[in-house]
C-alpha positions in Angstrom: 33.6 -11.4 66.9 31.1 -13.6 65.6 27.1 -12.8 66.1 23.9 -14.3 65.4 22.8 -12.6 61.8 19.5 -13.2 63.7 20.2 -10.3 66.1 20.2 -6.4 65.4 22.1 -3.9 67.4 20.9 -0.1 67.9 25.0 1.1 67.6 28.4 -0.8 67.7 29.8 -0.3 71.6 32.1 2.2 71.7 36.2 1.2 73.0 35.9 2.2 76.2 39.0 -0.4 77.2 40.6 2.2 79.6 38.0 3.3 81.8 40.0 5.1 84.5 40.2 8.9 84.7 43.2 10.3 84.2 44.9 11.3 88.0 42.7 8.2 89.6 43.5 4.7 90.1 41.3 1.7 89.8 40.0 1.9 93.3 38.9 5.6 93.1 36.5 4.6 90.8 32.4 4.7 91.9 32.2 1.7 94.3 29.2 -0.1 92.7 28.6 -3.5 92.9 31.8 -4.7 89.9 30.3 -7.1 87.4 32.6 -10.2 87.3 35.0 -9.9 84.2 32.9 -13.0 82.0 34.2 -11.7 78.6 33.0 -15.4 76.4 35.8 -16.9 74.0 35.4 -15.8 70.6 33.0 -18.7 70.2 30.1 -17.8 72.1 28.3 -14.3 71.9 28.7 -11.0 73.6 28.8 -11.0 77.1 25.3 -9.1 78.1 23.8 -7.8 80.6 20.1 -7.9 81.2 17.3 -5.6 82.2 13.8 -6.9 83.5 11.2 -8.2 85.8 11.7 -11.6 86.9 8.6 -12.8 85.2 10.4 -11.5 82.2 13.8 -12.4 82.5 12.4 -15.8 83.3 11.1 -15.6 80.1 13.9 -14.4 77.8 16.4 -17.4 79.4 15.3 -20.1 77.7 15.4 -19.1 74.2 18.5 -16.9 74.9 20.0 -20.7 75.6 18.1 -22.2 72.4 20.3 -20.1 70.5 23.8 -21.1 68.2 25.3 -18.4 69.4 24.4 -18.3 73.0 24.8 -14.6 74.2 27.0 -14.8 77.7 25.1 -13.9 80.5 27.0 -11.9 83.2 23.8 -11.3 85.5 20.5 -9.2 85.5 18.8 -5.8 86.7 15.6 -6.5 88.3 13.1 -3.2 89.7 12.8 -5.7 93.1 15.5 -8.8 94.2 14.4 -12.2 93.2 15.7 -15.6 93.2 16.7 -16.3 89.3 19.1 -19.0 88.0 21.2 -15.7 86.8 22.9 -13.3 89.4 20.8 -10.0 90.0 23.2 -7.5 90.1 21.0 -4.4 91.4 17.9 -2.0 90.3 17.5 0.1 87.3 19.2 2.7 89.1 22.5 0.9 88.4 22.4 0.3 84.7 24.1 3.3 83.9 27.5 2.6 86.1 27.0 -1.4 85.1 26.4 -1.1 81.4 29.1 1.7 80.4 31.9 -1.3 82.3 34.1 -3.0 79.3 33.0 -6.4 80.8 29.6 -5.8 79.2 28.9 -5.8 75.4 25.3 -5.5 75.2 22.3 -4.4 77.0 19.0 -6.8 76.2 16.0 -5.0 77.9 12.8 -6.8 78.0 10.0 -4.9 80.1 5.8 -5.4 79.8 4.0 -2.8 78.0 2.4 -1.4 81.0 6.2 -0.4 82.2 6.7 2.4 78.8 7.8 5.1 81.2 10.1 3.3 82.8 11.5 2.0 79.9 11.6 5.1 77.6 13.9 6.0 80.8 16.1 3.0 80.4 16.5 3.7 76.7 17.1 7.5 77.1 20.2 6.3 79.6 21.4 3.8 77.5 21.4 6.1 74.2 23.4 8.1 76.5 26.0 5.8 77.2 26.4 4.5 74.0 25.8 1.0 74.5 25.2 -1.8 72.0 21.3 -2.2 73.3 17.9 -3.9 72.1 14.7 -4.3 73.0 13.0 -7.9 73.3 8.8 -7.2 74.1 7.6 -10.3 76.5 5.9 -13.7 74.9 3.4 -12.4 76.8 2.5 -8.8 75.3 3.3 -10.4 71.9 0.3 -13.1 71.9 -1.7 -10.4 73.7 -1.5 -8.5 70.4 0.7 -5.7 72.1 3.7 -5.6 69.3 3.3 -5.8 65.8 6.8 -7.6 64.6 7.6 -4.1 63.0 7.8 -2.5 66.2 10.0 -4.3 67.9 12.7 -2.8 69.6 11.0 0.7 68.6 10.8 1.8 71.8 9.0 5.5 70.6 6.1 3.8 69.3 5.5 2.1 72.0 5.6 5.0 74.3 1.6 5.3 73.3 0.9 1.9 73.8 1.0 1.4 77.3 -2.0 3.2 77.9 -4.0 1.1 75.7 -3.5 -1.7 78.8 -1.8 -4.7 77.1 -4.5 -7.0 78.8 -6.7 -9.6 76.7 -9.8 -9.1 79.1 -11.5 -11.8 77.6 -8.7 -14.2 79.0 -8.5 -12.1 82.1 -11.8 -13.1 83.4 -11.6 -16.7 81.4 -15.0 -15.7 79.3 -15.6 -15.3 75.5 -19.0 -14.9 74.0 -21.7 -16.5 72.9 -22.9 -15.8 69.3 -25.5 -13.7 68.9 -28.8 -14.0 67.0 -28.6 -12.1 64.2 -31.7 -12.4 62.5 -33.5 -11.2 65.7 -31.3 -8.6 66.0 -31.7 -7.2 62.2 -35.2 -7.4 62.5 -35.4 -4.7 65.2 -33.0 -2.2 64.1 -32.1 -2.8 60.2 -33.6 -0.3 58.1 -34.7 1.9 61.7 -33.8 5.5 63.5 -31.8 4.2 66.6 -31.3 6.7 69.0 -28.2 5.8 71.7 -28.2 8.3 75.1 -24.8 8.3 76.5 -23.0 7.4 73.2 -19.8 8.7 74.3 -19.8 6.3 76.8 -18.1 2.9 77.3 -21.4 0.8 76.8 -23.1 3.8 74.7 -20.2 3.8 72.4 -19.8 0.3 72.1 -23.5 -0.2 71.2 -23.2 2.7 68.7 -20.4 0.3 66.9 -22.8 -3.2 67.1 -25.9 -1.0 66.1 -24.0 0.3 62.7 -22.8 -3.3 62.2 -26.6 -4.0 61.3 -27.1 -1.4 59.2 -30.0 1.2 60.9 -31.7 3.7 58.7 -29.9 6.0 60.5 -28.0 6.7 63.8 -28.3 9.0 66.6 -25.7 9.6 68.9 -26.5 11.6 71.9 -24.0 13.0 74.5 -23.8 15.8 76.7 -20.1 15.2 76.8 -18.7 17.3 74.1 -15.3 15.5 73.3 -16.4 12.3 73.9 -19.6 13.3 71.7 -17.0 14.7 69.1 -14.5 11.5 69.3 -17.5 8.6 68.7 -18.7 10.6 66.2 -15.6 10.4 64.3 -15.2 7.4 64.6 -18.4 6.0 63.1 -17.6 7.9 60.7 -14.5 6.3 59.4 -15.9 2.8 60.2 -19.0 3.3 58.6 -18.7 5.9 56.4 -21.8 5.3 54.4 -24.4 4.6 57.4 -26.6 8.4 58.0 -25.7 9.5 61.4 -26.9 12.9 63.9 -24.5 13.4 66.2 -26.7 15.6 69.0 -24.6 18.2 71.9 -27.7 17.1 74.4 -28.8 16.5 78.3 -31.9 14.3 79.0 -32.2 15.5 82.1 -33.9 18.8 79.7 -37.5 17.2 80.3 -38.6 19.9 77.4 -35.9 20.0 74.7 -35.3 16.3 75.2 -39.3 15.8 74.3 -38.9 18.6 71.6 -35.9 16.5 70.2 -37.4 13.2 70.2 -40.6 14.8 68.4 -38.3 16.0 65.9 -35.9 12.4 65.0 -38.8 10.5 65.5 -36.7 7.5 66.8 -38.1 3.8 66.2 -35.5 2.4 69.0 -33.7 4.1 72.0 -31.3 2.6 74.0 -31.1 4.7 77.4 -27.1 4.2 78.4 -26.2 7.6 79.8 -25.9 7.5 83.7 -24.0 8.3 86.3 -22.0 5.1 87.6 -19.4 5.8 90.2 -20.5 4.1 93.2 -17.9 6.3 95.3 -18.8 9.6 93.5 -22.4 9.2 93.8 -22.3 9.4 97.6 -21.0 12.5 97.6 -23.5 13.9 95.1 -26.6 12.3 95.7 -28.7 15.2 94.0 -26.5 14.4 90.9 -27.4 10.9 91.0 -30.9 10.9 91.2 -31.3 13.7 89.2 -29.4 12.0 86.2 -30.3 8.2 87.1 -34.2 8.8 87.7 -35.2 12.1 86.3 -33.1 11.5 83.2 -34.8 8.2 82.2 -38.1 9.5 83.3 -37.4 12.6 80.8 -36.3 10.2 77.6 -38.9 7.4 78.7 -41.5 9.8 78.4 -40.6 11.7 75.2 -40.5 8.5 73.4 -43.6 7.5 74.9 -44.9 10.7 73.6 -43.6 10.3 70.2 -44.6 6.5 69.3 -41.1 6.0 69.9 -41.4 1.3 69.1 -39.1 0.0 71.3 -36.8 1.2 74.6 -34.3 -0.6 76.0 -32.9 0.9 79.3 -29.5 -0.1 81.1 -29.9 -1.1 84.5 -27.2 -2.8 86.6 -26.5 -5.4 89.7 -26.4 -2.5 92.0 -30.2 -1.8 91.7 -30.7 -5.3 93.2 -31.1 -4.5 97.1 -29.1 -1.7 96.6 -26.9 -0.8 99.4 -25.6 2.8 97.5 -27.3 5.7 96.1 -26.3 4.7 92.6 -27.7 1.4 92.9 -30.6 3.0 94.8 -31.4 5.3 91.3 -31.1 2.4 88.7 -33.4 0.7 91.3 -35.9 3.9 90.7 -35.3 4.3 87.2 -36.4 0.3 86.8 -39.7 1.0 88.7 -40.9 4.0 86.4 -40.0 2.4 83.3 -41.9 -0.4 84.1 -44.7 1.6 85.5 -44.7 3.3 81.7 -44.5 0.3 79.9 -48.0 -0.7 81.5 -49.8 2.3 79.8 -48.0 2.9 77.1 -47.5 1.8 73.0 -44.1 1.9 73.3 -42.1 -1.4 74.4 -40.1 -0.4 77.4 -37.4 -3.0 78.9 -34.6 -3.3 81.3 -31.1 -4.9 80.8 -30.1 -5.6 84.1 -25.7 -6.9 84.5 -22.6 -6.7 86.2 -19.1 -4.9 85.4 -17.7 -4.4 82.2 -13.7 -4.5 81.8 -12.0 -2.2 80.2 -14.5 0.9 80.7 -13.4 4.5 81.1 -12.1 4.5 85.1 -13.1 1.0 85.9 -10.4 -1.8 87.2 -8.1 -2.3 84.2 -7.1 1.1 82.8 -6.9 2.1 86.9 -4.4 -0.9 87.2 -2.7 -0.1 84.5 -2.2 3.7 85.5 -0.8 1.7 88.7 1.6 -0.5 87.4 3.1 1.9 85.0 4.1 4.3 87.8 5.8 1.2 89.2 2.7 -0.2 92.0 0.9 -0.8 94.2 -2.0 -2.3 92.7 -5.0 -1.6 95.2 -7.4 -3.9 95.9 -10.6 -2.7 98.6 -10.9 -5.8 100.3 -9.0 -9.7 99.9 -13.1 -11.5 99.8 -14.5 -8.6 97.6 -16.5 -10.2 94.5 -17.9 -8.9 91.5 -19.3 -10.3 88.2 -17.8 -9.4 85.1 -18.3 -9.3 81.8 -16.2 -7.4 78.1 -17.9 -4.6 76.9 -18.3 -5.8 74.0 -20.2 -8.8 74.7 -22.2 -6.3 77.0 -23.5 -4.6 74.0 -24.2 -7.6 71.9 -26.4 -9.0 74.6 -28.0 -5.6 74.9 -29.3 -5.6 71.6 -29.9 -9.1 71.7 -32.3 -8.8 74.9 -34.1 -6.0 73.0 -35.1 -8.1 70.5 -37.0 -10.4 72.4 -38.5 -7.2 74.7 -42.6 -7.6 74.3 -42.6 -4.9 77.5 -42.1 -4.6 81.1 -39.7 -7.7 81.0 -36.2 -7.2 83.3 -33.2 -9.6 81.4 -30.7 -10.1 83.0 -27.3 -11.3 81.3 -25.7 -13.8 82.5 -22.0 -12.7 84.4 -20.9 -16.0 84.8 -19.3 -17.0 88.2 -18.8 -14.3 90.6 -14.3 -13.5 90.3 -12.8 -12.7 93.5 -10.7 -9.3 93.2 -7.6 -10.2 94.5 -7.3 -13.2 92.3 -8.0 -10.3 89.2 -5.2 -8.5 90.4 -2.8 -11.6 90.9 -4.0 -12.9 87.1 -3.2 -9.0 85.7 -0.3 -9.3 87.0 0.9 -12.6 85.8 -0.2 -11.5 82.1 1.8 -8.6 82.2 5.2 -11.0 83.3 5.2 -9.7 86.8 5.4 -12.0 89.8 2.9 -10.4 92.5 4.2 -9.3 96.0 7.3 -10.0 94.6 7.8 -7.4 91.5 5.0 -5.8 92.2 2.8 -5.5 95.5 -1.0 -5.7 96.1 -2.5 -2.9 98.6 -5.7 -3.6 100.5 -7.7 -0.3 101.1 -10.9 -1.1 102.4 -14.0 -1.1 100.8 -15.2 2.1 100.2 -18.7 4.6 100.7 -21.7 2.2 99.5 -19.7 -0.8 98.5 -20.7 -4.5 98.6 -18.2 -7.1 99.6 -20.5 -9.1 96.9 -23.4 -8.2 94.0 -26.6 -9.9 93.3 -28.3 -10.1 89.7 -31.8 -10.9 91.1 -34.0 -10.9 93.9 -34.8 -13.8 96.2 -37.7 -15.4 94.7 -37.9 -13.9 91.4 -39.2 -16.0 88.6 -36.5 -16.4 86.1 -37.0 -18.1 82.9 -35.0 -18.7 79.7 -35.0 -16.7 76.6 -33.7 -18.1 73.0 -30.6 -17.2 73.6 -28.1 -18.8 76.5 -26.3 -16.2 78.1 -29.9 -13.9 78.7 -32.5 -15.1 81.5 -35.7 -13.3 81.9 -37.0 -12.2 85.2 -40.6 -12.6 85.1 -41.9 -9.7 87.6 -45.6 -8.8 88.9 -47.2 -5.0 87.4 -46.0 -2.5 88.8 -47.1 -0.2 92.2 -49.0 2.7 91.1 -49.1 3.9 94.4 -45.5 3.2 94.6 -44.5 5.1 91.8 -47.0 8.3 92.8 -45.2 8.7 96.0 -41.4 8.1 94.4 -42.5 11.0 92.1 -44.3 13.4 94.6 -41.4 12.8 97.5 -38.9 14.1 94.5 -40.4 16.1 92.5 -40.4 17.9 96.5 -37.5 18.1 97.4 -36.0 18.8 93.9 -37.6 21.8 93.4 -38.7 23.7 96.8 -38.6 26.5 95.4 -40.8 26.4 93.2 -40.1 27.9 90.3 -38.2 25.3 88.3 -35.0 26.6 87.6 -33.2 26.5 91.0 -33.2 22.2 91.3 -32.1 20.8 94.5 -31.5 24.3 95.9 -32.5 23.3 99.6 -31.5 19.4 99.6 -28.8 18.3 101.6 -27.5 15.2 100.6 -28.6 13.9 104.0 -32.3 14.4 103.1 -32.3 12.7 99.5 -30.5 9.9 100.9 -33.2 9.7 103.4 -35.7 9.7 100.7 -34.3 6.8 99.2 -34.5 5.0 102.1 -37.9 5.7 102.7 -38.8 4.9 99.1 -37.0 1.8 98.7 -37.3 -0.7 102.0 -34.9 -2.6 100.2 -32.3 -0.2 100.2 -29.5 -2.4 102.7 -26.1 -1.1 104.5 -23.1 -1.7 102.6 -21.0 -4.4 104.4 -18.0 -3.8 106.3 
């Protein structure tokens, strides 16, 4: 039989021409649907069978026709029915009885990254049956970057890379960045001791990697997270293997040892990105979240206040901006003492104040992507919700960018772009990955959740915002800051954190009921989430 020398095959299909167990006839055999007997003449290729979403198997038809040797197509397996110029023959559950028939030479499976488990189970059943087989990753995972042309058809490596998302995010939201300003940038940190909170982190980790890029005197990563401390450290250190870099096991919330610390490194920049972030989370532990949101930028702010630390560059977020939920409510404290410091102190304090970041650890993509490789739903909170989004690392960039034009006090805000409707995310993730939605895959709604907005605001009504050097950062140009304001914030707290009085046994006797109280009494602002 004659074959395209431009096709492989994993094994030549075994002669399986009588199929019938011996003592049984024909009609005894399993009563699946019978694949019409399309066996090509000698001058067309093996009749196949293939194994896909529709998106996919839309895909694969039209070059599968471009061939010389056109492969003959005796119908398809599809996880859901569709409508396809090919007949769909059943689910996945039927390859094995459909595949091992002698009307079908050769199995052509072509599945989107975010599917590896269900295809390492299609490949395990096919090995099984010993059928001439190969894999064909989508157009779609290929210009993502997904498949390097030595892995295809190696279905064990990419086992691994499904959890790496298979999504350009850049493309996802329609966005790329802006250059940055790198003279500005290099004089601020080339040559300096940066000090990054939170390096293990999304943002923290990311600026760790634009930071080294501009060569500091030396780096220095703090984390109280011990493997993510352990896993960014590494990693700076085979990307920059000559740049000097600490590496520092450590809490901020430790008002003494963090001072003690900072008196020690002597930082000339910080960059303040450890938080807490989860909007749902932080309901539940409101003690948490104020005591890492507020008292842990308090306890950094000071120290490097107290050590001539030059510059500090905290990471705020939309939610502080009439903050409907107590994480938003913390940023929004956290903003009002660092810019109560700034107004007393040597050292430049500022606030970088944006949206979502794709791609982060437990944010929308790699949650999606858990979703849709144990087959769907995708879940979406509410059909109108909104948010603005931006990468992570065009987050950093900015970050550093907006810190060097700080000259203290000042609030930047990034700009997010145009606010992106959820549910049109979900249907765009979708379509990337070669899935049709509702149809291959389906789209839950599950309401919004504890503290959620159906929409996010980057500024306050009113607020003077003026342009910086650089495009994509505006400046919000704010009065000084309350004293009084800030006085009460810290007595109220500094209450109810420690009742006891003797400063080991924190938030002993506060109920979450009363610190969300608190808040609310603190911050008139502070709105209902909507419905």
């Amino acid at each position: 039989m004659r074959r395209d020398p431009g096709w492989s095959y994993s094994r030549p299909k075994a002669d399986n021409s009588d199929m019938t167990p011996r003592g049984t006839s024909g009609a005894d055999l399993n009563p699946t649907p019978r694949v019409p007997d399309r066996r090509p003449p000698r001058s067309t290729g093996p009749a196949t069978l293939l194994v896909g979403t529709a998106g996919t198997v839309r895909q694969l038809l039209p070059a599968l026709g471009a061939l010389e040797v056109k492969p003959a197509l005796v119908g398809c397996l599809l996880p859901k029915p569709a409508i396809l110029p090919l007949a769909v023959l059943g689910g996945f559950d039927q390859l094995a009885s459909l595949a091992a028939r002698p009307d079908v030479e050769q199995v052509l499976v072509s599945l989107p990254a975010a599917m590896g488990e269900t295809l390492s189970k299609l490949a395990k059943v096919l090995d099984e049956i010993d059928v001439a087989w190969r894999y064909l990753p989508p157009l779609t995972d290929q210009l993502a970057g997904l498949v390097r042309a030595s892995e295809v058809g190696d279905v064990a490596e990419r086992r691994g890379a499904v959890r790496g998302a298979g999504v350009d995010v850049a493309r996802l939201i329609n966005r790329r960045p802006r250059p940055l300003d790198d003279a500005a940038i290099a004089s601020r940190v080339a040559g300096q001791t940066v000090l990054i909170t939170g390096a293990g982190g999304s943002i923290g980790s990311e600026l760790s990697a634009v930071v080294a890029r501009y060569r500091p005197g030396r780096l220095v990563l703090v984390e109280r997270a011990e493997n993510a401390l352990f896993q960014i450290d590494r990693e700076m250190g085979r990307r920059f293997p000559g740049l000097p870099r600490r590496a520092v096991l450590h809490d901020v919330t430790q008002r003494e040892r963090t001072a003690d610390l900072l008196a020690e490194l002597r930082p000339d920049v910080i960059f303040h990105a450890a938080a807490h972030k989860h909007v749902p989370m932080m309901e539940d532990h409101p003690a948490e979240a104020v005591e890492n949101n507020f008292y842990g930028t308090r306890s950094i702010a000071d120290a490097a206040d107290a050590c001539g630390c030059g510059g500090f560059v905290m990471i705020s977020s939309d939610k502080a901006v009439n903050p409907s939920s107590v994480m938003g409510a913390t940023k929004r404290l956290a903003e009002l003492y660092i810019r109560g410091l700034d107004a007393k102190s040597r050292t430049t304090f500022c606030m970088v104040r944006f949206g979502n970041v794709l791609g982060s650890a437990c944010s929308l993509i790699p949650i999606w992507t858990e979703q849709l490789a144990q087959g769907g739903p995708l879940t979406v909170t509410h059909p109108e919700m909104t948010r603005y989004f931006m990468t992570i690392p065009e987050a950093a960039g900015l970050v550093l960018q907006a810190g060097a034009y700080a000259r203290g006090g000042e609030v930047f805000l990034l700009d997010m772009g145009e606010p992106i409707r959820i549910m049109d995310m979900a249907d765009r993730f979708l379509r990337m990955q070669g899935f049709t939605p509702g149809q291959d895959v389906a789209i839950d709604l599950t309401g919004p959740r504890p503290g959620e907005k159906l929409f996010e605001e980057l500024a306050y009504h009113g607020e003077d915002m003026q342009p910086t050097p650089h495009p994509s950062i505006r400046l919000w140009q704010t009065g000084a800051a309350d004293a009084g304001q800030l006085e009460q914030i810290t007595a109220m707290f500094d209450r109810l954190r420690d009742r006891s009085g003797d400063g080991r046994r924190l938030w002993r006797d506060a109920t979450p009921e009363s610190v969300v109280l608190a808040l609310r009494a603190l911050l008139p602002e502070m709105v209902t989430a909507a419905a």
